[in-house]
N, C-alpha and C positions, 0 to 999 in steps of 0.2 A: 504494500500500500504506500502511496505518496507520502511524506510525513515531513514534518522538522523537527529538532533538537531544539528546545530554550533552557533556557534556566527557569524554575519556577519561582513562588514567593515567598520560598523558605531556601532557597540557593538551591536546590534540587534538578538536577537536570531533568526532562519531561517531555516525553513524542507527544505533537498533536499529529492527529491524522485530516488530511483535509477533510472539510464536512462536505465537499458533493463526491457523489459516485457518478461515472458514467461519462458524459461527453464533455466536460472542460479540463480537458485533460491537462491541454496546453497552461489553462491558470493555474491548476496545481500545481506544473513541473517548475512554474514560474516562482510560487507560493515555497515549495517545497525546496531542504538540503539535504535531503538523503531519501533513504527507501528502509521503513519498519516492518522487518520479518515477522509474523505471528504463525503459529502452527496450524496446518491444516485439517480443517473441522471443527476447531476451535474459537467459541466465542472469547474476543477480548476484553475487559472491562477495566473503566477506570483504574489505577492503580496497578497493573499489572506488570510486569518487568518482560521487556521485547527488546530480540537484539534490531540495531541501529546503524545503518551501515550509512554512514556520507559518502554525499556524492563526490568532495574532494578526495576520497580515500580510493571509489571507484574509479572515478576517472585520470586520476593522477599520477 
């Protein structure tokens, strides 16, 4: 899933995942600095620990 790394409001690092699915793909990848792995079958929820791959890591 498209996603970025921030810090949150307790200094915590924190993936959001974009909130649309489907055709703006483009805004996301714009929106987005990496790509969050979740396991297959698996719902995610708040708080969950997902690995985080940057795209500077990917592409670089």
């Amino acid at each position: 899933m498209r996603a970025r790394a921030v810090v949150g409001a307790e200094g915590v690092m924190e993936i959001q995942r974009f909130p649309k699915l489907g055709s703006p793909i483009m805004t996301s990848v714009c929106w987005a600095n990496g790509l969050a792995k979740s396991p297959d079958g698996v719902a995610v929820a708040a708080g969950d620990m997902l690995d985080f791959l940057p795209f500077e890591m990917l592409l670089g």
